[in-house]
N, C-alpha and C positions, 0 to 999 in steps of 0.2 A: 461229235457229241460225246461218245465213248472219253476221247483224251478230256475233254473241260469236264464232264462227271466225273473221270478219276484225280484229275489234277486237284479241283474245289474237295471231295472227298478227302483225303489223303493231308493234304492240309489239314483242315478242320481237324482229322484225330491226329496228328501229331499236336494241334494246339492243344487240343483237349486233353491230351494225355500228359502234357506242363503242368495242367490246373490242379487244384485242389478235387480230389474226388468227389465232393459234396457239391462241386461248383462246375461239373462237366456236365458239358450240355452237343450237340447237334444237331441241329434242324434241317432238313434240305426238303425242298418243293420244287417240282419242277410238272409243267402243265403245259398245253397246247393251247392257243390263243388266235382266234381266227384259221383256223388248220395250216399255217402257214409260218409262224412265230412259236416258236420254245421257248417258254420262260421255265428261267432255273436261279433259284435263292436259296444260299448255304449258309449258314448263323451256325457259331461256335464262339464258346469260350476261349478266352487265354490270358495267362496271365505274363506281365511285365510290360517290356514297350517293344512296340513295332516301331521299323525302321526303317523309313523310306528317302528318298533321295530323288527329289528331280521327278517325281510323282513315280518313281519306279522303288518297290517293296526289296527290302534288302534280306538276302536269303538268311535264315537262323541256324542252317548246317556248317555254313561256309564261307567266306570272305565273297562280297560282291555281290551283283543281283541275283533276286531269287528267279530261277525258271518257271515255274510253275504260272503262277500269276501273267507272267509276259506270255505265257505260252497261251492261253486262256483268252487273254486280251486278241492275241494275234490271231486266233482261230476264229473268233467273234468279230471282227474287222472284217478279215477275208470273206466270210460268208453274208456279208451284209449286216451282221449283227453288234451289238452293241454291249460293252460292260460297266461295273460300275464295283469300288469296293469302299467300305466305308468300317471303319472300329470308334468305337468309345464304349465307356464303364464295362470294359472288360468282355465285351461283344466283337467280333468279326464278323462282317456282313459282304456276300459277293452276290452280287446280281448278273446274270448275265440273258441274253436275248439274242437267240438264234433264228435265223429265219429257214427253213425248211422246203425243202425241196418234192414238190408234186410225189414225183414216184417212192421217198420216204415214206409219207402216209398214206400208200395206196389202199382199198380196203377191197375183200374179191369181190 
């Protein structure tokens, strides 16, 4: 949970800090759903084009795919979980759904 908060995090302010400062924005939500399901949605600004390839997001540091995103996808798979990312008019949107484990939210 920790890695996909800081990955979706981390992203978003580096997009946002692209943009226009009038025009940076952040959103994240993240809730418990059924005591068993994490939902977590990261909305950020950015400006110019994203660059994806083969459904995989190409990294804006460096030549090739970006980590981050794959790494996010991969964690939410493994756990039974599901993601989802989507951009247009200048919006980045990552959805992601974690399923959780009993002893995670155990309460005394």
């Amino acid at each position: 949970m920790c890695l996909v908060l800081s990955n979706l995090l981390e992203n978003a302010l580096e997009a946002s800090l692209k943009a226009k400062s009038s025009n940076r924005r952040i959103h994240a939500e993240v809730y418990l759903h059924h005591k068993h399901l994490l939902l977590i949605q990261v909305e950020n600004t950015f400006e110019g084009k994203i660059q994806e390839k083969n459904h995989i997001f190409q990294s804006s540091k460096r030549t090739g795919n970006g980590v981050g995103i794959q790494s996010v996808r991969h964690i939410a798979e493994k756990n039974g979980g599901d993601s989802s990312f989507t951009y247009e008019n200048g919006v980045f949107t990552a959805k992601i759904m974690l399923r959780i484990q009993k002893t995670a939210v155990s309460h005394p």
